[in-house]
C-alpha positions in Angstrom: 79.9 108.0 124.0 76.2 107.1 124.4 73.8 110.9 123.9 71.2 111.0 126.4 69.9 114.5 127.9 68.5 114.8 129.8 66.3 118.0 134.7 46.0 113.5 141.6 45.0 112.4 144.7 42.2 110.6 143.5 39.3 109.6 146.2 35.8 108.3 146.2 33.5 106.1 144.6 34.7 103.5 142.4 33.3 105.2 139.5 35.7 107.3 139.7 38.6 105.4 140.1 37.1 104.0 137.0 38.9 106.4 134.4 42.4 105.9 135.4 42.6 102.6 135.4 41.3 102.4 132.1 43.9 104.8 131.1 46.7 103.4 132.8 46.0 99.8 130.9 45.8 101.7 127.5 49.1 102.7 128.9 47.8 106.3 128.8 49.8 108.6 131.9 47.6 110.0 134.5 48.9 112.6 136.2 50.2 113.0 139.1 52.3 110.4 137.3 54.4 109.8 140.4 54.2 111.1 143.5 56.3 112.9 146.2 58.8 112.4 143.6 60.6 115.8 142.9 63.2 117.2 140.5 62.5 114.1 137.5 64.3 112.9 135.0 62.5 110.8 133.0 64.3 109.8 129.7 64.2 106.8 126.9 66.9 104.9 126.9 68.3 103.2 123.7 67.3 99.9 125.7 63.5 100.7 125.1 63.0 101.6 129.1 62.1 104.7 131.0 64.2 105.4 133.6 62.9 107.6 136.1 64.8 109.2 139.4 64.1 112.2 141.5 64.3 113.5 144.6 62.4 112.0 147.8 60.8 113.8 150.8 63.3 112.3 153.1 66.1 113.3 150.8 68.2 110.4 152.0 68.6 108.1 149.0 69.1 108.1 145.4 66.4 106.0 143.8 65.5 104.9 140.4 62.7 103.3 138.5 61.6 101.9 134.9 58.9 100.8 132.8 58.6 100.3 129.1 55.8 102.9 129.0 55.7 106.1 130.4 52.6 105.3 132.6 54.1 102.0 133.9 56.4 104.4 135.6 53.4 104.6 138.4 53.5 101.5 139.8 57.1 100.3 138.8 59.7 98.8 141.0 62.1 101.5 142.6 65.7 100.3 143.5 67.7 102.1 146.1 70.9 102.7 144.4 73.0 104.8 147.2 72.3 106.0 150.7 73.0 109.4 152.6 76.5 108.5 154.7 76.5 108.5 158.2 78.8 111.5 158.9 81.1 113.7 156.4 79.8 116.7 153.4 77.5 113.6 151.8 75.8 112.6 154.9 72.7 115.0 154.9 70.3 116.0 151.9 70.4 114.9 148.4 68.8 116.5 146.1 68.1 116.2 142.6 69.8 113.1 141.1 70.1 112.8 137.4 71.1 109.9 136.0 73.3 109.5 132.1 75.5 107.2 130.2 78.8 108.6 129.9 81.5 106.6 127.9 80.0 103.2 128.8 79.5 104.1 132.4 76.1 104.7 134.2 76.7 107.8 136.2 73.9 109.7 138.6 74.8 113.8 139.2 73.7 114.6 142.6 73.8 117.5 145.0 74.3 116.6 149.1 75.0 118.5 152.2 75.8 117.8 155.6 73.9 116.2 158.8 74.2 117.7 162.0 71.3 121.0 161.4 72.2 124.3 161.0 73.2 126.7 158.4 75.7 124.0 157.1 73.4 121.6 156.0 72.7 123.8 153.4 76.6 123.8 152.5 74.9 121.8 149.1 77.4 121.0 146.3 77.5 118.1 143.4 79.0 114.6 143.4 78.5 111.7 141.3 78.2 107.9 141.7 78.7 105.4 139.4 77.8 101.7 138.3 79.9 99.0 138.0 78.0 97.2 135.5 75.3 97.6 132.8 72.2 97.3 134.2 71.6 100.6 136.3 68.6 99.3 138.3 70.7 96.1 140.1 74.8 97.0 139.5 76.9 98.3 142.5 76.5 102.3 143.1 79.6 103.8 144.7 81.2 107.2 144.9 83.1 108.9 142.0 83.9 112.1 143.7 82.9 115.7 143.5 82.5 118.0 140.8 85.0 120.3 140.3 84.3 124.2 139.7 86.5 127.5 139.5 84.1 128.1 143.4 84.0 126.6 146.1 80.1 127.6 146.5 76.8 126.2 146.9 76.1 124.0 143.3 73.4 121.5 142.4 71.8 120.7 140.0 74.1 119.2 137.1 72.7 118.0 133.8 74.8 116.7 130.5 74.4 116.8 127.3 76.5 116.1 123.9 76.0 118.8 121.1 78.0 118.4 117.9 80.2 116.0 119.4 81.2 117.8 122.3 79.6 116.6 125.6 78.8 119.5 128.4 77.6 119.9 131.7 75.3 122.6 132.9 74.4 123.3 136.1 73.5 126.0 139.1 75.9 127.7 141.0 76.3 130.7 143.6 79.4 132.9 142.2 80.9 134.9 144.9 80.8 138.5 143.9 77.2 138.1 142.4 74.5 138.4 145.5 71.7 135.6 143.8 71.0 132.2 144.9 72.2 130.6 142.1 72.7 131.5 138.1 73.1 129.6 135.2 76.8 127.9 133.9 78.0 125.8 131.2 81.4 124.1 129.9 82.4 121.3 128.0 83.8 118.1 130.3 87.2 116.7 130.4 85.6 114.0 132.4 82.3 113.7 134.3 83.7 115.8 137.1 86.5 118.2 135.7 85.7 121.3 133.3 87.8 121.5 130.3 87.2 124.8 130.3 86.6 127.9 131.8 82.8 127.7 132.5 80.3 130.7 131.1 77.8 132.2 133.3 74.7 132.1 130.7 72.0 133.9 133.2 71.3 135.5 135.9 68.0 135.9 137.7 66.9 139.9 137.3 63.5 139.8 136.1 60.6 140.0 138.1 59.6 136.5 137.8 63.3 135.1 138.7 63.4 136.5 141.8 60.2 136.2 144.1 61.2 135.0 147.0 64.9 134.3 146.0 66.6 135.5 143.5 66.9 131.9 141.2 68.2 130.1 137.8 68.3 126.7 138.5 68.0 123.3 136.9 68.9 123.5 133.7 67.5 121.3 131.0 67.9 120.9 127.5 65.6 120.3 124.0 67.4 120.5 120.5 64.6 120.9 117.9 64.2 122.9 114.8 68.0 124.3 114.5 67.9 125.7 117.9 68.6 125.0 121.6 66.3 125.4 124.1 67.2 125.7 127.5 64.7 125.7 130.4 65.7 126.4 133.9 63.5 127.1 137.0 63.3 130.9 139.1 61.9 132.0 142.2 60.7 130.1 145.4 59.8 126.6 145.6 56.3 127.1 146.5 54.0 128.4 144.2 56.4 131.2 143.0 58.4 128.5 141.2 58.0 129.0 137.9 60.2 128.0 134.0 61.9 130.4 131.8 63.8 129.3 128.9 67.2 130.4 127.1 67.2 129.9 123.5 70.3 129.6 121.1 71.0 128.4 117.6 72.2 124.8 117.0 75.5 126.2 114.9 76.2 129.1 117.5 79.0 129.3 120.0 77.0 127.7 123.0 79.8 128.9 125.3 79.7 132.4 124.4 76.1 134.2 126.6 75.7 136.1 124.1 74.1 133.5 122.0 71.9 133.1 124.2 67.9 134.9 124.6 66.2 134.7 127.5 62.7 134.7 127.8 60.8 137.8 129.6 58.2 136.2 131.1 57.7 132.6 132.3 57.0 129.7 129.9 55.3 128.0 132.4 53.5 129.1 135.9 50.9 128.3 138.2 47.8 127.2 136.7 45.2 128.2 139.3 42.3 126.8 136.9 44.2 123.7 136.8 45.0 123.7 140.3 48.6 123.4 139.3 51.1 125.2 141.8 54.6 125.7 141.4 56.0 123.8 138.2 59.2 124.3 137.7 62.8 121.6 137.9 61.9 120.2 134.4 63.5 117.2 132.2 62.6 116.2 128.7 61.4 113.2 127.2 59.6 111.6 124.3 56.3 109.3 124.5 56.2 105.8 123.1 54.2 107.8 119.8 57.0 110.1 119.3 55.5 112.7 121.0 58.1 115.2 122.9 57.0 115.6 126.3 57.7 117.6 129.3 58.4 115.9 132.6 58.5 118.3 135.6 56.9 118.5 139.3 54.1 120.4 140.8 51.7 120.8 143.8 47.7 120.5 143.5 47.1 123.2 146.1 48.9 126.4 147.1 49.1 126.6 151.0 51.9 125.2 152.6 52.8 124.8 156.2 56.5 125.7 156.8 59.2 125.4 154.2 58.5 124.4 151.2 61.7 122.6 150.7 59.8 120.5 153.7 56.6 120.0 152.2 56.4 116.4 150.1 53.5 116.8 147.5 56.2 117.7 144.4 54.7 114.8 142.4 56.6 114.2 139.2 54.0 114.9 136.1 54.1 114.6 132.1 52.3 116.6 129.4 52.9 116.8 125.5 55.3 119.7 124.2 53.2 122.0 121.4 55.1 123.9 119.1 54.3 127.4 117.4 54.7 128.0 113.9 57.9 129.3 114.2 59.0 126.0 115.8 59.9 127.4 119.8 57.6 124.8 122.4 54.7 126.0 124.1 54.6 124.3 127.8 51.9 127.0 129.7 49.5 126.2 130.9 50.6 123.1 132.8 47.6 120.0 132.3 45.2 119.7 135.4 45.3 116.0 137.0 44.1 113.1 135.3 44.7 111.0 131.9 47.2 112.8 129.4 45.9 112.5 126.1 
């Protein structure tokens, strides 16, 4: 069983095109590192790639891209890996892919919904595909089925991780009986799509910040450093609302019991107005080719949008080093304003 965890429009003269290219063949990021790219993952495989997938505009197809630096990831190849089906629950949006190497097996966590407009297309819930060989970017994608939950409710957003040699799966959910959008759940797997156990609810959006627009926990992600857990997850609208908290948990506690768990009171990362920075928020974590932790997540570079912001395809994926305080907990705010990340 393999561990891996996972969820600049630049114009003008050439002068000032001049800077990013310089950076990009130091291989130095510039941010927006990719764009129209939502919901990233970016991780570093044992392999010595990046792998990089999120969700497109269209939200028709899974994609997937890598480079052996994290700025290469700008300009690298994308493969298609699996299509939106013609009719049936799979056949409309996909959102959020996430893609991880469970015993020997390349498998990408996906939400879909289906065609045909309406209230149902937003009837979203999580499947998988998987690879028949061991090169993700050119094996054979095909369906492995849907993920299996105590509800038969609006899910999404699935991410895995092994801890102490158990591997779970955490994801968002609507519970019947609780009147959010979506909280926060966890369990250990029996396989990539069955619980082998009764899944704990670990938050649910009441604070102010959770619940502008919609009341919101979503896409979890996970960072183990200095003996704890640390658990971001997005709240609020997907315009510039959307904002990070985090849950926090010792690494010997019983991750399954919510007690364990703190949540933040106030965001741990918002809109940046000084950094024209809107709306960061569906997170992943990864580290830099100098060791450096970094957080991967999407953002706007303005604040007005026309329609739904669901609709709206600036979420350009973006990268920024993790600080950490003396007591060890990371320090994401403010997010970095566009341009080389140093």
């Amino acid at each position: 069983m393999d561990p891996i965890t996972r969820r600049l429009f630049i114009a003008g003269s050439t002068a000032t095109l001049a800077v990013p290219a310089l950076a990009q063949r130091r291989a130095v990021p510039v941010n927006p590192l990719v764009r129209q790219r939502a919901d990233a993952q970016v991780f570093r495989h044992t392999d010595g790639w990046y792998y990089l997938t999120g969700s497109v505009p269209e939200y028709d197809r899974l994609v997937l891209r890598r480079s052996k630096t994290i700025a290469g990831l700008t300009t690298a190849k994308e493969a298609v890996l699996w299509r939106h089906e013609a009719s049936g629950p799979r056949s409309g949006f996909l959102w959020a892919p996430e893609l991880h190497l469970i015993d020997g097996r390349w498998i990408m966590y996906f939400a879909a919904g289906p065609s045909g407009g309406g209230e149902d297309v937003f009837r979203i819930r999580t499947y998988a595909v998987v690879c028949d060989g061991p090169d993700p970017m050119t094996g054979k994608w095909s369906v492995l089925g849907q993920l299996e939950t105590p509800w038969d409710s609006f899910n999404l957003d699935s991410t895995s991780f092994v801890h102490r040699g158990t591997r779970y799966l955490a994801w968002a959910q609507r519970e019947p009986g609780i009147e959010t959008n979506s909280n926060l759940y966890l369990a250990p797997l029996a396989t990539p799509l069955t619980l082998a156990a009764k899944p704990a609810r670990l938050t649910v959006p009441t604070l102010p910040w959770e619940i502008r627009g919609y009341k919101v926990a979503e896409a979890p992600a996970l960072l183990a450093r200095n003996g704890r857990l640390f658990m971001t997850y997005s709240a609020s609208a997907t315009d510039a609302r959307y904002c990070l908290g985090m849950l926090t948990a010792k690494d010997d506690a019983d991750i399954m019991d919510p007690a364990v768990w703190a949540k933040s009171q106030q965001p741990v990362m918002k809109t940046s107005v000084a950094h024209r920075i809107y709306g960061p928020g569906h997170n992943s974590f990864t580290v830099d080719e100098r060791g450096r932790d970094m957080l991967v997540f999407h953002a706007r570079d303005y604040e007005a949008i026309k329609g739904d912001p669901l609709f709206d395809p600036n979420r350009h994926t973006r990268v920024q080093p993790i600080r950490y305080d003396a007591a060890g907990v990371p320090q994401f705010d403010p997010p970095v304003a566009n341009g080389p990340v140093r």
